[in-house]
N, CA, C and O of each residue as an XYZ file, in Angstrom:
336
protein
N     -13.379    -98.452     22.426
C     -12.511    -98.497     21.269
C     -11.157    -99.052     21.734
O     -10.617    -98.635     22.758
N     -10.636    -99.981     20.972
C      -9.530   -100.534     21.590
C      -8.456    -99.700     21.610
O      -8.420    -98.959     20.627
N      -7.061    -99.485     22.833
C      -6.281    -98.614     22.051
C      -5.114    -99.693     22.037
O      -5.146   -100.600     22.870
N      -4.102    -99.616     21.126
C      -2.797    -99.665     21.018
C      -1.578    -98.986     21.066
O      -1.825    -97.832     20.716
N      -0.232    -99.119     21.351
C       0.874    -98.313     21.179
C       1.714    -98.201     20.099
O       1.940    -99.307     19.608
N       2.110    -97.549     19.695
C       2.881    -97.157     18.735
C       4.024    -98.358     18.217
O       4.542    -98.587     17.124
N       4.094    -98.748     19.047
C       5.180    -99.643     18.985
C       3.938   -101.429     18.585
O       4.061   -102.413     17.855
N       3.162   -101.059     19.319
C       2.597   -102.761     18.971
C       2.259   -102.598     17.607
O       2.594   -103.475     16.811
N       1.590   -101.514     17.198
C       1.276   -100.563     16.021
C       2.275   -101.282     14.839
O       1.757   -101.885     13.899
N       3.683   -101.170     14.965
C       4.825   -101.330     13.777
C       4.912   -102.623     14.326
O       5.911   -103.062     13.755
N       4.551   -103.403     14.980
C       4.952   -104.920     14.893
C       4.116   -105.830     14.050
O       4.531   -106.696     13.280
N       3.006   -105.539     14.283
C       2.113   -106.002     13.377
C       0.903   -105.020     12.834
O      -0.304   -104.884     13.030
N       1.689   -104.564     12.228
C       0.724   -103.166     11.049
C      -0.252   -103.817     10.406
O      -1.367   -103.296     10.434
N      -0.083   -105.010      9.729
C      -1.124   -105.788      8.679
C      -1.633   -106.088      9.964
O      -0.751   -105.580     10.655
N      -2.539   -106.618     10.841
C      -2.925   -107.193     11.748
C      -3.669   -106.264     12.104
O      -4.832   -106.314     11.704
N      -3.326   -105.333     12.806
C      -3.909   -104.296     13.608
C      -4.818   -103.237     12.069
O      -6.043   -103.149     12.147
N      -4.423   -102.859     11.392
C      -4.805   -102.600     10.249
C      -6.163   -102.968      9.803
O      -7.068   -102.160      9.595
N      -6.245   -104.432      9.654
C      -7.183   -105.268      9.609
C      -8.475   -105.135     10.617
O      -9.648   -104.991     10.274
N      -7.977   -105.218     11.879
C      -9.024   -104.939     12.845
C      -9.333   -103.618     12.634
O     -10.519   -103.356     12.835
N      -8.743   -102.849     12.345
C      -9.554   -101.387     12.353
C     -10.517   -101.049     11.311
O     -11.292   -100.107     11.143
N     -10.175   -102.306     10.540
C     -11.609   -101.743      8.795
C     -12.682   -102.591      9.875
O     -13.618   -102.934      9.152
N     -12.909   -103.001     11.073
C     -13.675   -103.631     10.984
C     -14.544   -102.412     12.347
O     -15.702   -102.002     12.263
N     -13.582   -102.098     13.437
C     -13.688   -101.176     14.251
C     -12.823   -100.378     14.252
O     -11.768   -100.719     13.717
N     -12.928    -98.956     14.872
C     -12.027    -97.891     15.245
C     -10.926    -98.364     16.001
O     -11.013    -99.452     16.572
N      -9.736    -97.564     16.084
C      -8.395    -98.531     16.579
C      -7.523    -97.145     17.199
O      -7.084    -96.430     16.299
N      -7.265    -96.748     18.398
C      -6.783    -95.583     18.835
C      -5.351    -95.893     19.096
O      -5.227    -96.919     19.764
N      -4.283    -95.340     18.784
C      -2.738    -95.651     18.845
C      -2.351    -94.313     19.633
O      -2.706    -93.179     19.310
N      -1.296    -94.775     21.084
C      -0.988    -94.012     21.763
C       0.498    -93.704     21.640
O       1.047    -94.699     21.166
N       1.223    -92.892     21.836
C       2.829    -92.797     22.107
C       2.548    -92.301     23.422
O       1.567    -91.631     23.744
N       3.951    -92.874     24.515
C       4.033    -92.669     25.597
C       2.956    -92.053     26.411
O       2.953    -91.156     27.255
N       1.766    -93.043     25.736
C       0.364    -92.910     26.935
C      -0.518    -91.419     26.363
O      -1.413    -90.848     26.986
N       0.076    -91.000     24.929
C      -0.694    -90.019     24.596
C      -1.378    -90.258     23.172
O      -0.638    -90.585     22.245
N      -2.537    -90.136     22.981
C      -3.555    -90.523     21.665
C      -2.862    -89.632     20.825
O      -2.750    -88.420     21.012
N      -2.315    -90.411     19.713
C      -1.805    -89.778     18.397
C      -2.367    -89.993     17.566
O      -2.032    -89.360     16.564
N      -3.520    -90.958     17.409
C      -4.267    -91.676     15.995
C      -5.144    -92.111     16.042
O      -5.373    -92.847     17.001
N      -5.865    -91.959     15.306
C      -7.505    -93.747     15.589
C      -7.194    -93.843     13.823
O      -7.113    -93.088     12.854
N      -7.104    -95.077     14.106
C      -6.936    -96.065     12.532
C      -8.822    -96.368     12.328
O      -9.630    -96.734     13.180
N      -9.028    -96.046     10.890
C     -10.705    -97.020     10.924
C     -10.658    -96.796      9.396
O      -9.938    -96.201      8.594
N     -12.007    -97.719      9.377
C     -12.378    -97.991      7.871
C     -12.761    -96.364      7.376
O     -13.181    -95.419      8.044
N     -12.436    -96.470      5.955
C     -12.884    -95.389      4.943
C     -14.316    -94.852      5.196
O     -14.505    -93.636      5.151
N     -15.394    -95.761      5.475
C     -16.630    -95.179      5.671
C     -16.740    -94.522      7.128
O     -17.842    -94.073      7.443
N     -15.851    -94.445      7.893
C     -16.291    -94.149      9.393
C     -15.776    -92.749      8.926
O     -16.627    -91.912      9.227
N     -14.728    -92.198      8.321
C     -14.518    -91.079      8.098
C     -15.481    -90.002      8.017
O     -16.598    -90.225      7.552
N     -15.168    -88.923      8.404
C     -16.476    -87.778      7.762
C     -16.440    -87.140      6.331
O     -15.552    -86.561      5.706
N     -17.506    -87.406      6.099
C     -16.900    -86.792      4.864
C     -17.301    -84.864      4.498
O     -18.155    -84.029      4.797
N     -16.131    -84.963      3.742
C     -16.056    -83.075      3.767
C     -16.913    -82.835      2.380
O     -17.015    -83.628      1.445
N     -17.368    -81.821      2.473
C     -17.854    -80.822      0.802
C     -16.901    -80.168      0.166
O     -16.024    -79.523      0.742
N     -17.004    -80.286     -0.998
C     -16.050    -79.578     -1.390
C     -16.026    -78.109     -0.741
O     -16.969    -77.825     -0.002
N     -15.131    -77.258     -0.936
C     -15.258    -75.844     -0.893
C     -15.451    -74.860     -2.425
O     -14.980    -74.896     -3.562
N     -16.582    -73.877     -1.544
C     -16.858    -73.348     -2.764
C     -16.012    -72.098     -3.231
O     -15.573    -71.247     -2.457
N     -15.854    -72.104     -4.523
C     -14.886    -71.395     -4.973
C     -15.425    -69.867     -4.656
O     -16.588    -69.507     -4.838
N     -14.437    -69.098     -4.184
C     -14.862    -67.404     -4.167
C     -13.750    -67.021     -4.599
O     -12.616    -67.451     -4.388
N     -14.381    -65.619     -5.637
C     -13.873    -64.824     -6.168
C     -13.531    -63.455     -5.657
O     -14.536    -62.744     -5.643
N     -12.386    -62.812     -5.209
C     -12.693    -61.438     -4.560
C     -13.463    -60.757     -6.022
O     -13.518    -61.057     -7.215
N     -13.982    -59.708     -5.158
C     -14.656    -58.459     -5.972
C     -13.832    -58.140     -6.941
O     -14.210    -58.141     -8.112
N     -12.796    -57.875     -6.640
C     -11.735    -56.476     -7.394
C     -11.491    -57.483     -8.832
O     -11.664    -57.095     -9.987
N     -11.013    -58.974     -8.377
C     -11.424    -60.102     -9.851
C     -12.130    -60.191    -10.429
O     -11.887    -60.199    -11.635
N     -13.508    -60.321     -9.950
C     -14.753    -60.243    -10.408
C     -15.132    -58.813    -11.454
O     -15.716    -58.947    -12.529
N     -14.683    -57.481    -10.912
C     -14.702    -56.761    -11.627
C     -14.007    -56.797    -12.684
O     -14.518    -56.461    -13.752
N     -12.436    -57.294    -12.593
C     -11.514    -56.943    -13.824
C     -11.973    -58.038    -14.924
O     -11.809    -57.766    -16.113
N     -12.616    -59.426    -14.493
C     -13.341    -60.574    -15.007
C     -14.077    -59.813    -16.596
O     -13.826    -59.956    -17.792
N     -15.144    -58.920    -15.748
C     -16.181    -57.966    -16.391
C     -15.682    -56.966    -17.949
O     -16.230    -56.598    -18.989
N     -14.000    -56.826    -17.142
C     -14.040    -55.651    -18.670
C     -12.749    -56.141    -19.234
O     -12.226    -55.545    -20.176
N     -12.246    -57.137    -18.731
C     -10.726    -57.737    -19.273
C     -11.242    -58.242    -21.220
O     -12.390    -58.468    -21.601
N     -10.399    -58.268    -21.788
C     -10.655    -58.022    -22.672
C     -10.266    -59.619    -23.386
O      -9.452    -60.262    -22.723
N     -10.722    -60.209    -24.513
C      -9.928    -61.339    -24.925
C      -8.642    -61.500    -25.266
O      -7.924    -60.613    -25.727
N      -8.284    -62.786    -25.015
C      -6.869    -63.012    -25.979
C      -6.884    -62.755    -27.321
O      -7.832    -63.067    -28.042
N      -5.648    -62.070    -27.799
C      -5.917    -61.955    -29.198
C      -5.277    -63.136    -29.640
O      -4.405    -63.777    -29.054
N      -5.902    -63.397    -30.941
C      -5.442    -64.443    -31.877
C      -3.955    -64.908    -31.739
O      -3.266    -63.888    -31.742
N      -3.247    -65.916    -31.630
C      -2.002    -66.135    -32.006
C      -0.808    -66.050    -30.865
O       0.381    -66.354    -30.962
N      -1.719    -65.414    -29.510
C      -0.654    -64.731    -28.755
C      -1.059    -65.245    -27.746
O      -2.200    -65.128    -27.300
N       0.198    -66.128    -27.081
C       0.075    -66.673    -25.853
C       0.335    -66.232    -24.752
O       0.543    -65.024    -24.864
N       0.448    -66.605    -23.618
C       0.393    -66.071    -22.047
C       1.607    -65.635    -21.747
O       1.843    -64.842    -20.835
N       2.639    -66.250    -22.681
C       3.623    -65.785    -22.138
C       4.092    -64.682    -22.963
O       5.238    -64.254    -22.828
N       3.343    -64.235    -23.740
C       3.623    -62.804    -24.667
C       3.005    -61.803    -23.362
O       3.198    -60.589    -23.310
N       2.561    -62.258    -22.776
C       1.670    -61.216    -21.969
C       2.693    -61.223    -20.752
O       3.405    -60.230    -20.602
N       2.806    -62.358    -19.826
C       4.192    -62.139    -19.125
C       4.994    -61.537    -18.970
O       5.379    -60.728    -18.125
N       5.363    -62.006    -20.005
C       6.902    -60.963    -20.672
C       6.406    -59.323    -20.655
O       7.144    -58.412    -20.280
N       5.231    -59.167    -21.060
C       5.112    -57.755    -21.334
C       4.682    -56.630    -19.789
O       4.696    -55.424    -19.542
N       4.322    -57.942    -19.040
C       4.204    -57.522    -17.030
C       5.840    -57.561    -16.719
O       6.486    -56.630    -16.238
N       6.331    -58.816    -17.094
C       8.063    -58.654    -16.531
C       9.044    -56.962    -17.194
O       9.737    -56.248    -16.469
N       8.849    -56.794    -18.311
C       9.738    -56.409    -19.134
C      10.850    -56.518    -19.128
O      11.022    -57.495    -19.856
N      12.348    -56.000    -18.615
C      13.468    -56.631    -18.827
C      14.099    -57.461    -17.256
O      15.224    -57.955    -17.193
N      13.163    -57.461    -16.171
C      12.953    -58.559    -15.032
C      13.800    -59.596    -15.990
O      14.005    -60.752    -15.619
C-alpha cells in the first residue's frame, strides 16, 4: 500500500485522492500512520444497531396510558417541571 506524508497529502489532495479510489493510500505524520485514504467500497460496512429498550421502559410502555385529546407534551412537561 503506498504511503504518503501529511504534508505531500495537502500539496496535492486532488491527486493523491484520486489514486486512492483506485487503491488504499496510508498518510503518515512524522513517520507515524494517521490515515489510509480508499474508495467507499473498500470500507466495512457496519449494521445498523439494534434498538434496546431497558425493562423498567418496557414495563411503563405496558401500562402508560394515552394522550388525551387536545393536550400536548408540553402540558405534560410543565406538569413534571411545576414552578422549575
Amino acid at each position: 500500500m503506498p504511503t504518503i506524508t501529511i504534508k505531500e497529502l495537502h500539496e496535492r489532495t486532488g491527486a493523491w485522492v484520486r489514486k486512492a479510489g483506485v487503491a488504499p493510500l496510508q498518510v503518515t505524520d512524522h513517520g507515524k500512520l494517521i490515515a489510509v485514504i480508499s474508495a467507499p467500497e473498500a470500507a466495512p460496512r457496519r449494521s445498523p444497531r439494534k434498538r434496546v429498550l431497558l425493562k423498567d421502559y418496557q414495563d411503563y410502555l405496558k401500562t402508560a396510558k394515552p394522550p388525551e385529546p387536545g393536550k400536548s407534551s408540553s402540558d405534560d412537561l410543565d406538569a413534571v417541571r411545576g414552578d422549575r
